[in-house]
C-alpha positions in Angstrom: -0.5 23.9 -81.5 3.0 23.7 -79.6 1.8 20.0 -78.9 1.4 19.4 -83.0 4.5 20.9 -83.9 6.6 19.0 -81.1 4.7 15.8 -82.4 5.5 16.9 -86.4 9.3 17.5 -85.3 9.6 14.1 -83.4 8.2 12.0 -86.7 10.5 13.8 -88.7 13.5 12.8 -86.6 12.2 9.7 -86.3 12.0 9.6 -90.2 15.8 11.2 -90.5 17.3 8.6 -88.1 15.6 5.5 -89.9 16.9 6.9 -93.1 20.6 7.0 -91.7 20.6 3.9 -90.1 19.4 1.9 -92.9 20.7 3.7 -95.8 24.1 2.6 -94.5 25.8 5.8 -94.1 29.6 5.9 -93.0 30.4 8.6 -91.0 33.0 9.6 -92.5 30.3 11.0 -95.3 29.2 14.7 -94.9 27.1 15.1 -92.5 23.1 16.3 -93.4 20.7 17.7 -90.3 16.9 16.5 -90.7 14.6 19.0 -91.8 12.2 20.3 -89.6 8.9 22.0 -89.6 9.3 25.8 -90.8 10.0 28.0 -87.9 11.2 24.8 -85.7 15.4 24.6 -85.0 17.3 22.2 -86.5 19.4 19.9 -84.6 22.9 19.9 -85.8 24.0 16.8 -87.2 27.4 14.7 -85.9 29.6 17.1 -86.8 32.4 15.2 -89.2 35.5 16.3 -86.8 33.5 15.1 -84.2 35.3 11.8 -81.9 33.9 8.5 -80.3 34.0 8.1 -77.1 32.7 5.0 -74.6 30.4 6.1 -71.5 31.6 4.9 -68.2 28.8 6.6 -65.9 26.7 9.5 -65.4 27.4 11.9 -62.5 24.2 14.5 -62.6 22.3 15.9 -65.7 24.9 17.7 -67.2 28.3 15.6 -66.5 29.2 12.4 -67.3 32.5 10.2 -67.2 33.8 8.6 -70.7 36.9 7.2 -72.4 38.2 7.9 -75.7 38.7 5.2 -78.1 42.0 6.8 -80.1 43.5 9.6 -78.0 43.1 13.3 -80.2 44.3 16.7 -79.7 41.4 17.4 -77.5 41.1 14.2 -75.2 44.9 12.9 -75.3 45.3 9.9 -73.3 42.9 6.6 -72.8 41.9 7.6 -69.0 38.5 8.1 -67.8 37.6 11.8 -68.6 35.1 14.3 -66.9 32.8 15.5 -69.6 30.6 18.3 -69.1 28.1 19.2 -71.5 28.2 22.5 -73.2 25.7 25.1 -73.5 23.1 23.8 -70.4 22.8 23.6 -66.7 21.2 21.2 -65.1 19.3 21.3 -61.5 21.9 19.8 -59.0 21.7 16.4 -57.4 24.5 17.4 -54.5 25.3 18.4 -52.1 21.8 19.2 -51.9 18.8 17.7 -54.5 16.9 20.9 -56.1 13.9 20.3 -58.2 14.6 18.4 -61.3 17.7 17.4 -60.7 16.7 13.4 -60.2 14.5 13.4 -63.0 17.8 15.0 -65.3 20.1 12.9 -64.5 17.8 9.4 -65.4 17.3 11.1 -68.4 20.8 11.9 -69.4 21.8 7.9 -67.7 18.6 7.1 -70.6 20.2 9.2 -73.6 24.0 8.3 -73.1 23.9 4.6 -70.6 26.9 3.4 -69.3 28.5 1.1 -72.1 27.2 3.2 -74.7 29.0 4.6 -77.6 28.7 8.9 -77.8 30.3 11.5 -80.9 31.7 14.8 -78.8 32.6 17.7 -80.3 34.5 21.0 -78.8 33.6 24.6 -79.3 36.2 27.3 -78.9 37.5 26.6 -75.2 38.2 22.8 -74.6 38.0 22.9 -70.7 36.6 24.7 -67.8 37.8 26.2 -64.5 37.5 22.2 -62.8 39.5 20.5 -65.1 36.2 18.4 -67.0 36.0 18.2 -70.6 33.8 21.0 -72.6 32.0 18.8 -75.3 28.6 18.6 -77.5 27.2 15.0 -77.3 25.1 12.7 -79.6 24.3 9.6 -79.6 25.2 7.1 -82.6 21.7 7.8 -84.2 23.0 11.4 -84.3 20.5 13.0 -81.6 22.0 15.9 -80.2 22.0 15.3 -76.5 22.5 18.5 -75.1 19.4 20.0 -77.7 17.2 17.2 -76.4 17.8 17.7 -72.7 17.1 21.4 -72.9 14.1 21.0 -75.4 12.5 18.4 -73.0 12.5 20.8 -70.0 15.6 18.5 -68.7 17.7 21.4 -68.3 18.2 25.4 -69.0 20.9 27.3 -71.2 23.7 28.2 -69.5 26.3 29.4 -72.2 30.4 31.2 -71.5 32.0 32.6 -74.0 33.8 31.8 -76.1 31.7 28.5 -76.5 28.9 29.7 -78.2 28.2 27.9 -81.6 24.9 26.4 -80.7 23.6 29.4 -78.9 20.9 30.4 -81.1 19.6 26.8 -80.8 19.4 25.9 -77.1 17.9 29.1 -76.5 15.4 28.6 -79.0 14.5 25.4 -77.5 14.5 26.6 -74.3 12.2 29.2 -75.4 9.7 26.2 -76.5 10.3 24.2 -73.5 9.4 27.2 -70.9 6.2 28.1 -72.6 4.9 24.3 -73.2 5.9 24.0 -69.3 7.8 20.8 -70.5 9.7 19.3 -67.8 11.4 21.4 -64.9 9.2 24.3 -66.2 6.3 23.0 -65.5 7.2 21.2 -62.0 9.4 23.5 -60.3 9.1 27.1 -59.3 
């Protein structure tokens, strides 16, 4: 059943991004999420306050280094920038390598490569306790990146306030992922 639903979800993104790419939307239009299955979350669209930003590299699962195209209020100069996604933890990659942690980070490098073009948004709080970046990511097709990493077992919810606005969703998807034993759930203890 879970198998079915994921399956009906992933056509009808599929069917969403084809009918934004070639309906030749501008982003600058409001943005629409794709509809999903009843009872299945909905992945928030590229929110229209959202920025463009150019990927430099990929540190682990859950960070990543990119440059802003225009500087903004929330990234304000053209220098590389220390991103970490909001809303999810990843398994670590250093100093030591825990279970999963390999397998996140290629799939974060596969989402968001190097050279590629990424929408962030803020929540409430713009950086943490390190200095990096607080941002939600998607890609130009408007897949929410950190949704897809936690829905495909890639990583877990990990949520401070204030930065809660997509909460509810990651830990619905997370609550998917665990009991389909999708990714880390199903390798690692």
């Amino acid at each position: 059943m879970v198998r079915r639903v994921l399956i009906g979800t992933l056509v009808l993104v599929l069917a969403g991004m084809a009918l934004w790419w070639f309906g030749g939307r501008d982003h600058d239009e409001a943005e629409v999420a794709v509809a999903t299955p009843a009872g299945a979350p909905t992945m928030p669209a590229i929110p229209a306050d959202a920025f463009e930003m150019t990927v430099e590299s990929v540190h682990d699962g859950d960070t990543l280094r990119a440059r802003v195209a225009t500087p903004n209020a929330v990234v304000g100069d053209l220098e590389s920038t220390r991103v970490r996604l909001l809303g999810i933890d990843t398994p670590e990659i250093s100093p030591a390598l825990d279970c999963w942690g390999s397998e996140a980070t290629a799939k974060l490098a596969a989402l968001v490569p190097a050279g590629s073009t990424i929408w962030v948004a803020p929540d409430a709080e713009v950086h943490d306790q390190y200095g990096r970046t607080l941002l939600y990511v998607w890609t130009p097709d408007g897949r929410f990146v950190n949704g897809e990493l936690v829905a495909q077992g890639d990583a877990r919810v990990e949520v401070y306030s204030p930065n809660r606005s997509q909460e509810a969703l990651l830990r619905s998807l997370e609550t998917t992922a665990v009991a389909s034993g999708a990714g880390r759930w199903g390798a690692c203890d």
